[in-house]
KERO-283365 format. One record per residue: x, y, z of N, C-alpha, C in turn. Coordinates in nm, 2 decimals. Layout:
BEGIN
<<X; Y; Z>; <X; Y; Z>; <X; Y; Z>>
...
***
This chain:
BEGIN
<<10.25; 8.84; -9.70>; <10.23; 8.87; -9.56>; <10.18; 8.75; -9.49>>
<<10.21; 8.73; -9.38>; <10.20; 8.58; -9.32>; <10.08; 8.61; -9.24>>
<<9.99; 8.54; -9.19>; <9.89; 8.55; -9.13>; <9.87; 8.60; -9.02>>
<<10.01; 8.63; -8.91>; <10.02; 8.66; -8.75>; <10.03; 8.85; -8.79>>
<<10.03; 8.83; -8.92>; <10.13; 8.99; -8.95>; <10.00; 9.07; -9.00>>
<<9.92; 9.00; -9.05>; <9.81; 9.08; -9.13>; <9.74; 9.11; -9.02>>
<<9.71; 8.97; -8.90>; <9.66; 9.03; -8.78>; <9.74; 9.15; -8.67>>
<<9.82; 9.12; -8.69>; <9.88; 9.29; -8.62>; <9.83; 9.38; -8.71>>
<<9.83; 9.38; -8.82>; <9.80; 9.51; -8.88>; <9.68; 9.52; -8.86>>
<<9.59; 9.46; -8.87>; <9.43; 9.50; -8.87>; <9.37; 9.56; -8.72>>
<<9.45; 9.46; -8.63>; <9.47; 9.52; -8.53>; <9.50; 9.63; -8.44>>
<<9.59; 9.66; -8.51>; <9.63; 9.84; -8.49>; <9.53; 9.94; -8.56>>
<<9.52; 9.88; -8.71>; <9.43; 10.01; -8.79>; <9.31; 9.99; -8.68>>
<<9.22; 9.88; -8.64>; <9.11; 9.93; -8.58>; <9.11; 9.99; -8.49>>
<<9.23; 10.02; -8.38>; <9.32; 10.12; -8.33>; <9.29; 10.25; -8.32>>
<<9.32; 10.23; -8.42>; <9.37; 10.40; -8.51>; <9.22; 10.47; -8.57>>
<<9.08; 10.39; -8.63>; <9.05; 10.38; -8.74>; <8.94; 10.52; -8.68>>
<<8.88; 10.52; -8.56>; <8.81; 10.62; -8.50>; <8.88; 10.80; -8.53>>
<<9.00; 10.79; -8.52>; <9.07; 10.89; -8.52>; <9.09; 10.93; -8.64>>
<<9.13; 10.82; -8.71>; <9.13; 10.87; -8.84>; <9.00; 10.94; -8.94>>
<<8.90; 10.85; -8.90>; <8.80; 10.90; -8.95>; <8.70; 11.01; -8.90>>
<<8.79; 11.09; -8.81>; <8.73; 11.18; -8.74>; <8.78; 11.29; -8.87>>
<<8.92; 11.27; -8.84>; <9.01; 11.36; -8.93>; <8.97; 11.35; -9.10>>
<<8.93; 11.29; -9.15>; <8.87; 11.23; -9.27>; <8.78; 11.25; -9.32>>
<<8.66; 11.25; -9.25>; <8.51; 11.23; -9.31>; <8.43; 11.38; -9.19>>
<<8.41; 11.47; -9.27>; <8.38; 11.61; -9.20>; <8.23; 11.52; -9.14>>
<<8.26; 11.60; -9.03>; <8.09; 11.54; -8.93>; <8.11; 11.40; -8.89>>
<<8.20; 11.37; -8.89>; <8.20; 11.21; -8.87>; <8.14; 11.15; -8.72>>
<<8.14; 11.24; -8.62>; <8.10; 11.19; -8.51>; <7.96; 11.26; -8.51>>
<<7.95; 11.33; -8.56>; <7.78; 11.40; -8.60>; <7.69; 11.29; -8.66>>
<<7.74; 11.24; -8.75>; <7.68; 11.17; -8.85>; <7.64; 11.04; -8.76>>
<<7.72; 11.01; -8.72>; <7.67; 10.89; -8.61>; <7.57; 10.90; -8.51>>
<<7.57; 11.03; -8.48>; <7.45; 11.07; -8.38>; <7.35; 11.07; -8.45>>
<<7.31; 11.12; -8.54>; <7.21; 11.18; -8.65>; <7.12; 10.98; -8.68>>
<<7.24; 10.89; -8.72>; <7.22; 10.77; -8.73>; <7.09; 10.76; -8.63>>
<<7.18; 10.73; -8.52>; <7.18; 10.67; -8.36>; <6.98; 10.72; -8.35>>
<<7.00; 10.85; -8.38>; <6.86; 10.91; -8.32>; <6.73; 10.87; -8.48>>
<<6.81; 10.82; -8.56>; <6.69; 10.76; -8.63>; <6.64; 10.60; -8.60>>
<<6.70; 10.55; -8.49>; <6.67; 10.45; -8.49>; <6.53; 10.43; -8.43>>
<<6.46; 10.36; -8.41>; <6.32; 10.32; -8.35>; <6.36; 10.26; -8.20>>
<<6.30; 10.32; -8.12>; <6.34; 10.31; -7.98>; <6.19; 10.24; -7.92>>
<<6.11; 10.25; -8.00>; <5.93; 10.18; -7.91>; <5.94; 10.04; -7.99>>
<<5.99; 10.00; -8.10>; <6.01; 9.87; -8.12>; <6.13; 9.77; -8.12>>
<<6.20; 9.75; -8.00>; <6.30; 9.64; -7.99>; <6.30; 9.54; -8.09>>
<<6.23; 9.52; -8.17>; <6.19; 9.38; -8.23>; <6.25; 9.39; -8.35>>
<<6.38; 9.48; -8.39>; <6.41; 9.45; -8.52>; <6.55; 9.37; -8.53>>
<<6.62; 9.35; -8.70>; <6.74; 9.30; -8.70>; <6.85; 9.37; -8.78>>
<<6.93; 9.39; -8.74>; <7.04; 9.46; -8.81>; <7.17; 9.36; -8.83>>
<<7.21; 9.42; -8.99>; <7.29; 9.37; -8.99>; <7.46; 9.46; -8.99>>
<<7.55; 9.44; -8.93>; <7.64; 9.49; -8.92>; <7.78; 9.44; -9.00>>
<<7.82; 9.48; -9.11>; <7.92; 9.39; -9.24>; <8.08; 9.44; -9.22>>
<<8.11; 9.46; -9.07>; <8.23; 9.49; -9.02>; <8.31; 9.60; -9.09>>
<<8.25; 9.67; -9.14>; <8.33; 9.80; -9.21>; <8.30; 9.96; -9.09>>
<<8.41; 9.92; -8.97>; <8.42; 10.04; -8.93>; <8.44; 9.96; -8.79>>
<<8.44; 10.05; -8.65>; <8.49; 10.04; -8.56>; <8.36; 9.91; -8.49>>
<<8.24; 9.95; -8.51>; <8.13; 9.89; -8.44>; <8.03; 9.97; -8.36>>
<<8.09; 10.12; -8.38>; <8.01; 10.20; -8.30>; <7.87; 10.18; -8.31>>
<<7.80; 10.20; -8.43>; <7.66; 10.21; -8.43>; <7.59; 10.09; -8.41>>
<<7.70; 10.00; -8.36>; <7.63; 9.84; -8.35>; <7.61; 9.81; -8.21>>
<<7.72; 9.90; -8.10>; <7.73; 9.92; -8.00>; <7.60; 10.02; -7.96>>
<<7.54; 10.11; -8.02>; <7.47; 10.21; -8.04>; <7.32; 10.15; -7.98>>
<<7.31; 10.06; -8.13>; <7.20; 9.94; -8.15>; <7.17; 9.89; -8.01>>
<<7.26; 9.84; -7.97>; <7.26; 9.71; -7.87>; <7.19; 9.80; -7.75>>
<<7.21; 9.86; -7.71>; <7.17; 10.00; -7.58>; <7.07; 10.00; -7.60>>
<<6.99; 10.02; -7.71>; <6.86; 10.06; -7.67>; <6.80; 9.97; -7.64>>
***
């Protein structure tokens, strides 16, 4: 697979990847909330690290508060 090809493909699945794992992983949009509301909201001062396995939601999540 040539490198312009692998980037279409990755590109689409991230796409796609929300929906799928809706359909996929029972509670999947639950589970993200549940996340979301453990995080620490009175101390800004931390670091997360995010290792690109998934859409970015909870990183997007992160960044808001």
């Amino acid at each position: 697979m040539k490198q312009e090809q692998v980037k279409e493909h990755f590109a689409k699945q991230a796409d796609e990847y929300e929906e799928l794992m809706v359909k996929l992983v029972p509670q999947y949009l639950e589970q993200n909330q549940i996340i979301y509301s453990l995080l620490p909201n009175e101390d800004k001062n931390y670091r997360v690290l995010d290792l690109g396995c998934g859409n970015g939601i909870l990183s997007k999540c992160v960044i808001s508060l």
